[in-house]
C-alpha positions as CSV (number, residue, x, y, z in Angstrom):
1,X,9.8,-56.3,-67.6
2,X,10.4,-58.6,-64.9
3,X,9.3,-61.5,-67.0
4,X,9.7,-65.1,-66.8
5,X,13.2,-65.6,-66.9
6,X,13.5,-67.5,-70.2
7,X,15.8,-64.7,-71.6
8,X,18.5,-63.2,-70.4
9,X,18.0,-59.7,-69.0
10,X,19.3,-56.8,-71.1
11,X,18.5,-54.1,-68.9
12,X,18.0,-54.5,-64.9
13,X,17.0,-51.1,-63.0
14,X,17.6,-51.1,-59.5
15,X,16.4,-48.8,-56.5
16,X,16.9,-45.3,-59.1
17,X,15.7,-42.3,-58.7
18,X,16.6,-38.9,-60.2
19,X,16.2,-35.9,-58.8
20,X,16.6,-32.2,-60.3
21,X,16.9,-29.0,-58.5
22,X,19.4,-30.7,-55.7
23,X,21.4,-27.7,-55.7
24,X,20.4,-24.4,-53.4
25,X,19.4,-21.5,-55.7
26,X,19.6,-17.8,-55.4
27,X,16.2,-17.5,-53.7
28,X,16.8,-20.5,-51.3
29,X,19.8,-19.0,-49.9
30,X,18.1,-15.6,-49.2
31,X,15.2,-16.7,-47.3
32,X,17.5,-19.7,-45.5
33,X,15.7,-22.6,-46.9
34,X,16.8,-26.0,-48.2
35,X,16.3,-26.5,-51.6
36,X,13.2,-28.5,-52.9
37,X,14.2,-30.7,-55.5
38,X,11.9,-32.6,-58.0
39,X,11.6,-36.1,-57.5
40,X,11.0,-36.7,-61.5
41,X,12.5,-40.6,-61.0
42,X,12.0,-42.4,-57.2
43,X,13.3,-45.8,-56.3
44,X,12.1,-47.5,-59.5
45,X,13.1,-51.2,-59.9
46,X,12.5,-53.7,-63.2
47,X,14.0,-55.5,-65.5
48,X,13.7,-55.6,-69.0
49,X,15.1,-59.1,-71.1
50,X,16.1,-59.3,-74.2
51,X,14.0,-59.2,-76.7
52,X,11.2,-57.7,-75.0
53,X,8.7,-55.3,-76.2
54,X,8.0,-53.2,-72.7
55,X,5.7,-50.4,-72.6
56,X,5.9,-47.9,-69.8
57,X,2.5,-45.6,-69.3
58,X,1.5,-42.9,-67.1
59,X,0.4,-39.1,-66.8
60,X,2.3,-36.4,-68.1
61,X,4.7,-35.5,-65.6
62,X,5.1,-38.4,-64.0
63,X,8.5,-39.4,-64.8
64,X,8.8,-41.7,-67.7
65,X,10.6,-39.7,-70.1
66,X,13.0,-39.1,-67.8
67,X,13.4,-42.4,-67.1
68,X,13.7,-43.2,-70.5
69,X,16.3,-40.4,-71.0
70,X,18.2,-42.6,-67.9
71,X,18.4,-45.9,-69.7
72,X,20.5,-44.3,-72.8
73,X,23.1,-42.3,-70.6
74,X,21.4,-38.9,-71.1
75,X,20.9,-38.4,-67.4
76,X,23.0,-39.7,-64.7
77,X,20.8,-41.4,-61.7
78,X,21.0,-39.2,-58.8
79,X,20.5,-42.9,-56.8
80,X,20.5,-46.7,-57.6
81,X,22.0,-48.4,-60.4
82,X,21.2,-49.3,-64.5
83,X,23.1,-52.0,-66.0
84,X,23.2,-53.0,-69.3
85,X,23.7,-56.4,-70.3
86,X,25.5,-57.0,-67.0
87,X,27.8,-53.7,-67.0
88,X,27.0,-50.1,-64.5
89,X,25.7,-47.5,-66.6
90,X,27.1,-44.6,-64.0
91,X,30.9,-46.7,-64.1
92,X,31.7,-47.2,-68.0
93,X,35.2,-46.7,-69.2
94,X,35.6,-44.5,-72.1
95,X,35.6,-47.4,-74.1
96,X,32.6,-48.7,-72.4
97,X,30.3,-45.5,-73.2
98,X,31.6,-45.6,-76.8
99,X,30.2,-49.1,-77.0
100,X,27.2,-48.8,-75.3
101,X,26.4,-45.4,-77.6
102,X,26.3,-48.0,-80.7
103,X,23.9,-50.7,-79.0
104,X,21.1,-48.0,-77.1
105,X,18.9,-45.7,-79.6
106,X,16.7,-43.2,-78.4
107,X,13.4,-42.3,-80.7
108,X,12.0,-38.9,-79.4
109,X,8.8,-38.0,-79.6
110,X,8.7,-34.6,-82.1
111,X,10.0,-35.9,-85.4
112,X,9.6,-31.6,-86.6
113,X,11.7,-30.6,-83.6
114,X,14.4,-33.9,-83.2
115,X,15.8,-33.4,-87.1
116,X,17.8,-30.3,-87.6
117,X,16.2,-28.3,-90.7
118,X,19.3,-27.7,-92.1
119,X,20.4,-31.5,-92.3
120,X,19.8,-32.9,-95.7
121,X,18.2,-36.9,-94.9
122,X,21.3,-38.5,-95.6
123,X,23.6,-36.0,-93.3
124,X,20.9,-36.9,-90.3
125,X,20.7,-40.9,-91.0
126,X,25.0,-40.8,-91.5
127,X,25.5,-38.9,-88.4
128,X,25.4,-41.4,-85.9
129,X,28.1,-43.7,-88.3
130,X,30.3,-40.8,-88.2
131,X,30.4,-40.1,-84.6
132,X,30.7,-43.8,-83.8
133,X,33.4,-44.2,-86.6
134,X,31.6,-47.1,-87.6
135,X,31.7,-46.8,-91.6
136,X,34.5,-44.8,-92.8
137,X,34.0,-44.2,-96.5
138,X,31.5,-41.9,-97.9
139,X,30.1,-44.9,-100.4
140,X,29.8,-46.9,-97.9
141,X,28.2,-44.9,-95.7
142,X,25.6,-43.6,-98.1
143,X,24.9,-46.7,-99.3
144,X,24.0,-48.3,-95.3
145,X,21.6,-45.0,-95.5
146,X,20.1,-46.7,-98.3
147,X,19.7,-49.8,-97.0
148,X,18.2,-48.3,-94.1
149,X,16.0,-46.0,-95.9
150,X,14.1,-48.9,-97.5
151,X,14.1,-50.5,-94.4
152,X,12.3,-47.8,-92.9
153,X,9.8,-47.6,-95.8
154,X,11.1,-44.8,-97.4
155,X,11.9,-46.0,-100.9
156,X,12.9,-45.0,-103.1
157,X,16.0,-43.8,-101.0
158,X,17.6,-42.0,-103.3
159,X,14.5,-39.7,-103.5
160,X,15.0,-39.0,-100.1
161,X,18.6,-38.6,-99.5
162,X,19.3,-35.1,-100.1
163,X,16.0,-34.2,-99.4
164,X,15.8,-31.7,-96.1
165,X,13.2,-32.2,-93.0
166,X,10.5,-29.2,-94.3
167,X,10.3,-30.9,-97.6
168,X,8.6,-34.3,-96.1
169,X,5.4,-35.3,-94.1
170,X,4.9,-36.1,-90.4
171,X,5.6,-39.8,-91.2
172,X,7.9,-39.7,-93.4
173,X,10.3,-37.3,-90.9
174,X,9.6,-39.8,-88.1
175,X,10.9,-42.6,-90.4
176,X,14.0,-40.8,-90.8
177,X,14.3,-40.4,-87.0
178,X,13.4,-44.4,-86.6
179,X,16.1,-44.6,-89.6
180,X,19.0,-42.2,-87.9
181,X,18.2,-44.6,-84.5
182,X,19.0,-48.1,-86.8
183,X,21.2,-47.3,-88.7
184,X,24.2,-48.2,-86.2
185,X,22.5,-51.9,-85.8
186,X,21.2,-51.4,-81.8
187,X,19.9,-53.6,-79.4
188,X,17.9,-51.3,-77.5
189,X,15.4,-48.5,-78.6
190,X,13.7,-46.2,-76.0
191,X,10.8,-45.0,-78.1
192,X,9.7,-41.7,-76.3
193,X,5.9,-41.2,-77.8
194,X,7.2,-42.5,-81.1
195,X,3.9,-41.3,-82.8
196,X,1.5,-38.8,-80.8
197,X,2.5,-36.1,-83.0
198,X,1.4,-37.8,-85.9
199,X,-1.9,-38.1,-87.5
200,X,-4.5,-40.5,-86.5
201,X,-4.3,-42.2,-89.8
202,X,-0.7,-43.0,-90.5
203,X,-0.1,-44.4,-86.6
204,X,-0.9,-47.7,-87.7
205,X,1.1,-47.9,-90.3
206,X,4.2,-46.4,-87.9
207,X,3.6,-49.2,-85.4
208,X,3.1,-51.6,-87.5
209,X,6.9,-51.1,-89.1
210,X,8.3,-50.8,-85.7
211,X,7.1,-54.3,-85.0
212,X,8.3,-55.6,-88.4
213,X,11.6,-53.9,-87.5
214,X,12.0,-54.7,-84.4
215,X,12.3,-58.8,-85.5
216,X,14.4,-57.6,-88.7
217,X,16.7,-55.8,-86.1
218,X,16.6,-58.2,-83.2
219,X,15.6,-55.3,-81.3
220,X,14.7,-54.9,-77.5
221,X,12.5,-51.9,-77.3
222,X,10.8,-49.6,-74.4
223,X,7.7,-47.6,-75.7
224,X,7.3,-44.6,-73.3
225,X,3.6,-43.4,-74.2
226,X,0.5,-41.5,-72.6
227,X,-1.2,-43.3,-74.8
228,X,-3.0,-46.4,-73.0
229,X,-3.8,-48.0,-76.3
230,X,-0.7,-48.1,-78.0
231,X,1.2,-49.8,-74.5
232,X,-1.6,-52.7,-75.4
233,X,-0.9,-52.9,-79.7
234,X,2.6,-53.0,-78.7
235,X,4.2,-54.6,-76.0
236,X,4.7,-57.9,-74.1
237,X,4.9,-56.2,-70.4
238,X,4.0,-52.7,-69.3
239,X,4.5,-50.7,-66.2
240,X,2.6,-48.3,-64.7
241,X,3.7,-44.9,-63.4
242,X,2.6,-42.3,-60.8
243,X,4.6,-39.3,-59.5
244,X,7.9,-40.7,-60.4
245,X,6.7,-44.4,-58.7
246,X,6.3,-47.8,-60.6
247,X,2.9,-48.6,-59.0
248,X,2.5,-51.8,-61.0
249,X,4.0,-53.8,-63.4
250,X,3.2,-56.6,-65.7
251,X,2.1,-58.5,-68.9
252,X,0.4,-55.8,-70.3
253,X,-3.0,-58.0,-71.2
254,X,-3.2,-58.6,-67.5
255,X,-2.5,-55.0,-66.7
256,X,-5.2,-53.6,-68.9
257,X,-8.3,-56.3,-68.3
258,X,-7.4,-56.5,-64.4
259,X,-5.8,-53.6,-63.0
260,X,-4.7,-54.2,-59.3
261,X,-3.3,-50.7,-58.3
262,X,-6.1,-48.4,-57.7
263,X,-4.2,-45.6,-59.9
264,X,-4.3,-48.5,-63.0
265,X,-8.1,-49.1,-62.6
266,X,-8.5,-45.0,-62.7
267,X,-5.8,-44.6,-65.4
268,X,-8.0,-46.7,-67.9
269,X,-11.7,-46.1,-66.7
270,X,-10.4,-42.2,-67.9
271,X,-9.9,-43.8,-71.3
272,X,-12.6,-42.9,-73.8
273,X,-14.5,-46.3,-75.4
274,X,-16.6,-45.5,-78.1
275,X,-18.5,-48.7,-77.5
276,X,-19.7,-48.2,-73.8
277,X,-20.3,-44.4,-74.4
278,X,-22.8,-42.9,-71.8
279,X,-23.1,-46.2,-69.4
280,X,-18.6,-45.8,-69.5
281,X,-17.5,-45.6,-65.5
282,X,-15.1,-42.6,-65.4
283,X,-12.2,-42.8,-63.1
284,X,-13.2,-42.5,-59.2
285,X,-9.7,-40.4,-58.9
286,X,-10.4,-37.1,-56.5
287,X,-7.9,-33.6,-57.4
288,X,-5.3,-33.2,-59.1
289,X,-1.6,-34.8,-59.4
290,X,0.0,-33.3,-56.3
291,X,4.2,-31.1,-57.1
292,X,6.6,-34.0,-57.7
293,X,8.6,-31.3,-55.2
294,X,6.4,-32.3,-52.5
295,X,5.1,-35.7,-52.8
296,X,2.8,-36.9,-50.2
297,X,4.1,-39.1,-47.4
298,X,3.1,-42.9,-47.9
299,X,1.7,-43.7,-50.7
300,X,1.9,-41.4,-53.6
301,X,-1.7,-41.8,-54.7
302,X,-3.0,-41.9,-51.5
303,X,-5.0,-38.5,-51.9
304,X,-6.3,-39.9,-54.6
305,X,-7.2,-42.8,-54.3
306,X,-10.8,-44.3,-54.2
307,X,-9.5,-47.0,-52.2
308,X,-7.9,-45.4,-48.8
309,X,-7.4,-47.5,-46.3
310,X,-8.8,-47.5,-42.5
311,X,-7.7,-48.2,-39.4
312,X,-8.7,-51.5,-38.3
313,X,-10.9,-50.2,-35.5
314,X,-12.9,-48.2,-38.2
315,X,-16.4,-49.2,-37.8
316,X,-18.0,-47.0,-40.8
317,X,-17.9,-47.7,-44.7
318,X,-14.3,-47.3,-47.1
319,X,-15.9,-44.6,-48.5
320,X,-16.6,-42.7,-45.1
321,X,-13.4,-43.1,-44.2
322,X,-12.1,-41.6,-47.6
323,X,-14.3,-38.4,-47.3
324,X,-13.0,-38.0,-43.8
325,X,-9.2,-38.4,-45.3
326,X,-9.9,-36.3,-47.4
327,X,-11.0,-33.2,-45.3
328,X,-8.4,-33.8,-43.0
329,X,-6.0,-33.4,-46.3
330,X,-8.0,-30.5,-46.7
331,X,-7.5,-28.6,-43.7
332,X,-3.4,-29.1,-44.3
333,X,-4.1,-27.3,-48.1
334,X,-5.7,-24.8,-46.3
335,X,-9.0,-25.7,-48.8
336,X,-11.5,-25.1,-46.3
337,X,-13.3,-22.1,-46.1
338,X,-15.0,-20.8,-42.5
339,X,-16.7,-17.8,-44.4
340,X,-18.3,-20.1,-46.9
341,X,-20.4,-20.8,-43.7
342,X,-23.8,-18.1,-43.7
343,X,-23.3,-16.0,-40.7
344,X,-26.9,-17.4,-39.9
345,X,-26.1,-20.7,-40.4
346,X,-27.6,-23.0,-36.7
347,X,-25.1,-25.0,-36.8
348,X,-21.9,-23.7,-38.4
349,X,-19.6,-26.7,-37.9
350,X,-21.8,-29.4,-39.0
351,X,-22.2,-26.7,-42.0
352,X,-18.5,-26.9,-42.9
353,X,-18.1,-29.8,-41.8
354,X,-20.8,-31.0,-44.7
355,X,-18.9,-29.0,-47.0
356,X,-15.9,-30.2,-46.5
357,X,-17.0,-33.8,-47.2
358,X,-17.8,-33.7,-50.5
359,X,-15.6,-35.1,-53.2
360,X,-14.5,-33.6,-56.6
361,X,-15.6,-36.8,-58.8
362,X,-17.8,-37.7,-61.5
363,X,-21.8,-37.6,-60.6
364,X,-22.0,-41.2,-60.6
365,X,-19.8,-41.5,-57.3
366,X,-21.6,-38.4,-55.4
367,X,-24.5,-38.8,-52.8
368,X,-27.9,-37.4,-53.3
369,X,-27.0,-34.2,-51.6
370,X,-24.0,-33.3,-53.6
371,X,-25.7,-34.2,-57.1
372,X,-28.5,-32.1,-56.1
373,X,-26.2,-29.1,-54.4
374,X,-24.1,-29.3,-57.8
375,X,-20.9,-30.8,-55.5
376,X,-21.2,-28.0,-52.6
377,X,-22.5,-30.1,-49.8
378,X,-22.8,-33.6,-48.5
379,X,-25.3,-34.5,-45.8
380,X,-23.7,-36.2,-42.5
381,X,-26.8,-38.7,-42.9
382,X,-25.7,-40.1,-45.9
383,X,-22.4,-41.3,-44.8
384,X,-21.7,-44.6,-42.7
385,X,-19.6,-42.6,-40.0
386,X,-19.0,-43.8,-36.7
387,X,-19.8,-42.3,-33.8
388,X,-16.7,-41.3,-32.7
389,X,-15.0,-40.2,-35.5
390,X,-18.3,-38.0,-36.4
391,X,-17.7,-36.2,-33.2
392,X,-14.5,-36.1,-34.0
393,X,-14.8,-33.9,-37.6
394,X,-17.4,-31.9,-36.3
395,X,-14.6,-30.9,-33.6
396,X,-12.3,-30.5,-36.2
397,X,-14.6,-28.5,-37.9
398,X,-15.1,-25.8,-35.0
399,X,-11.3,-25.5,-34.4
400,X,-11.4,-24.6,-38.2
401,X,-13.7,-22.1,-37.8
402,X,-11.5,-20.6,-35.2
403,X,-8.8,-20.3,-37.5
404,X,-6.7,-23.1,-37.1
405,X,-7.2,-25.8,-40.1
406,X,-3.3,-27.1,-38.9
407,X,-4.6,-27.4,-35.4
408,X,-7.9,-28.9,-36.4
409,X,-6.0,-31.9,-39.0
410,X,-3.8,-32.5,-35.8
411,X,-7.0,-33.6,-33.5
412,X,-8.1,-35.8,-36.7
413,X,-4.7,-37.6,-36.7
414,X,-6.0,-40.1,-34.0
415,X,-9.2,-40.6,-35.7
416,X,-8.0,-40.7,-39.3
417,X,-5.4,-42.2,-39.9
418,X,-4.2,-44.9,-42.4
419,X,-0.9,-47.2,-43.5
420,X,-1.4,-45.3,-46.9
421,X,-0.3,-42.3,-45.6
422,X,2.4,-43.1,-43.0
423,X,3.9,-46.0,-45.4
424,X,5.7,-46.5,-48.4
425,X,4.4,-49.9,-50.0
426,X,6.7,-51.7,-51.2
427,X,6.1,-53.7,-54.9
428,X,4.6,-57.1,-53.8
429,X,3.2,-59.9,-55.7
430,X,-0.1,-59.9,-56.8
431,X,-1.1,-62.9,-59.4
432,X,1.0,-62.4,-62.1
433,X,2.4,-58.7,-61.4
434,X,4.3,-56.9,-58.8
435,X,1.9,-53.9,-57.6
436,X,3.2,-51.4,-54.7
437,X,-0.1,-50.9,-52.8
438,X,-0.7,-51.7,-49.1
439,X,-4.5,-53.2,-50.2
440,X,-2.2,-56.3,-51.0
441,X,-0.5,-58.6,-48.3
442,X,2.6,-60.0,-51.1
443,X,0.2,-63.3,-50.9
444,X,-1.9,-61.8,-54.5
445,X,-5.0,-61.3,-51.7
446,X,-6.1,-58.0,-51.0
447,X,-6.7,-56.8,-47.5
448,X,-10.3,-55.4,-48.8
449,X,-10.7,-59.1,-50.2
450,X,-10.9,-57.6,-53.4
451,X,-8.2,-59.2,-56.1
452,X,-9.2,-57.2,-58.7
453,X,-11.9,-56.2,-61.1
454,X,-12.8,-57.3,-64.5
455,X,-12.3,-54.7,-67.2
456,X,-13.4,-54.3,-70.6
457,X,-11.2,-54.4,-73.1
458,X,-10.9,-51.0,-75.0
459,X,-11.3,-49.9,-78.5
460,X,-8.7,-51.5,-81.0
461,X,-5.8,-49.1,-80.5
462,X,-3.9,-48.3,-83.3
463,X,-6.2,-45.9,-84.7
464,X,-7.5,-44.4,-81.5
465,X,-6.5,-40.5,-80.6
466,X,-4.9,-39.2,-77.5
């Protein structure tokens, strides 16, 4: 993925994005509104050369199957442009697509729901011959399944041939669907959570036959995985995704031991490792993943993020300013409460204002105040706050109280404000990795002065669980 330009490229993804929903529906049309639609893929750029073994990680949801699904044909980009060894994707000629359906192979990730139950082995692995019209005669057709077959590790193939999906194991029915994939000689595999449905104790032995095959094969191959620990086992480069966004990209060692995007370094503090146990630092991330139908404005992670931004002029710590953000975001959700305040409460404002502070992260990154309140308040004299923009939340705070949260986020807007949320970053050079985060100035130094942390390495990965 964007690698060092020894090898040709195979695949080069530029500036796509696919959206669903574009259309107006029943409901939009009676209440007047424009549609919503889902940004599942937006403005995601790479390259992947031949050869390469690229892994591409994330949450669920956040648009790497179908960017997978893009890369063999089985969506059409809604913007941008995929080439394949130097030909448009969207632009093929009849003869073109029929090509391109021999050399791209999709591995999907339920082998119990991808094989039809009433396809004997060698009807499922012959299939793809017989659509392609690549080997005519039955003989010869049953006997590249058997070749295949072993290939795959299921040998004897003539024990398996007429055998149907129900009769086999997990494995074995996901060696069939790696089988089907090969058996019309591809370049390129998309390998869509090739083995989460499997058992913990026959991964290894998956993987490790998809590296044997892919030198066999000559294959170039794109492992799409939640699974942090099998992007490491498995591939050269990796690339890291959040709410349809490429937030960093990379060799995958670099990736893993020092993450540059704040969303990387929170993406693998979250994974479990057996050997740090109670002293392991879980992710610093604040709420959930916000409706790929709304995205926030700037960058995606930015209510998120542990990192945030301030104004120049902001004379208080990162972290006051990220509490502040944060209750400004806040009043726009509509997430703070005025009758959580006690009718006897002295000072009401300063009362929800303290509420409204607090974070929803681990104990280790809470104050005092919130560890001992169980998260429900944060004491103003904890926080490095300036003077001005204390005045200014405690304003914000009354207007809230009034009942007007829009009104009150408004008066923050000159106070708090930062480039994560009013820009998008664009993917910039940071040592050996292109990360889209405005903490970076395309020079590889951060604007904190921060160029990264040092990570452990996790657990060996092959046998590890989701």
């Amino acid at each position: 993925m964007d690698g060092t330009g020894d090898r040709e490229p195979l695949v080069e993804v530029e500036n796509v994005s696919k959206l669903f929903g574009t259309s107006q529906g029943v409901v939009d049309t009676l209440l007047g509104r424009e549609p919503r639609p889902v940004r599942a893929v937006d403005d995601v750029s790479f390259t992947i050369e031949r050869g390469d073994i690229v892994g591409i990680a994330g949450e669920s949801g956040c648009g790497k199957t179908t960017l997978g699904k893009l890369l063999v044909k089985l969506y059409e980009p809604t913007e941008g442009t995929i080439r394949f060894d130097g030909t448009d994707v969207t632009s093929m000629s009849t003869g073109e697509e029929s090509e391109f359906r021999k050399r791209v192979q999709m591995i999907f990730q339920d082998p119990f729901e991808s094989l039809n139950p009433r396809m004997s082995v060698f009807d499922t692995v012959a299939e793809p011959l017989k659509i392609n019209g690549i080997v005519g005669d039955y003989e010869e057709r049953r006997e590249r399944v058997r070749e295949v077959l072993d290939d795959v590790g299921l040998a004897p193939a003539d024990v398996y041939l007429d055998a149907f999906p129900d009769e086999l194991s997990g494995g074995e029915r996901q060696r069939v669907a790696i089988a089907r994939a090969l058996v019309v000689d591809p370049e390129f595999v998309v390998c869509d959570e090739p083995v989460s449905m499997l058992d913990v104790s026959i991964r290894a032995g998956v993987l490790n036959l998809m590296k044997e095959l892919q030198e066999q094969y000559d294959l170039t191959y794109l492992f799409i995985s939640h699974d942090l620990s099998l992007i490491r086992y498995m591939c050269d480069r990796a690339g890291i995704m959040y709410l349809g966004n490429m937030v960093e990209r990379g060799p995958t060692g670099d990736v893993v031991d020092d993450p540059k995007h704040p969303y990387t370094e929170a993406l693998f503090d979250a994974v479990p490792d057996v050997e740090l146990g109670a002293d392991r630092r879980r992710a610093n991330a604040t709420g959930e993943v916000p409706s790929p139908r709304d995205p926030p404005p700037g960058c995606r992670y930015n209510p998120r993020c542990a990192k945030v931004i301030p104004p120049e002029d902001w004379a208080g710590s990162q972290e006051s300013f990220r509490r502040a953000h944060q209750f400004k975001l806040k009043l726009r959700r509509g997430d703070v409460e005025p009758e959580s305040v006690g009718p006897d409460s002295p000072e009401p404002a300063r009362a929800l204002l303290e509420r409204g502070l607090t974070l929803d992260v681990p104990e280790e990154f809470q104050t005092g105040t919130e560890v001992e309140s169980g998260g429900h308040r944060v004491s103003l004299r904890e926080l490095d706050l300036p003077a001005a923009a204390r005045d200014a939340l405690l304003e914000a705070a009354e207007v809230a109280l009034e009942g007007e949260p829009d009104a009150a986020a408004d008066d923050l807007e000159r106070v708090v404000t930062t480039v994560c949320e009013t820009d998008y970053p664009d993917p910039r050079t940071v040592a050996t990795r292109e990360v889209a985060c405005h903490r970076y100035d395309g020079e590889g130094h951060g604007a904190d002065g921060d160029s990264g942390v040092d990570r452990a390495a996790p657990v060996d990965p092959v046998a590890s669980e989701d």
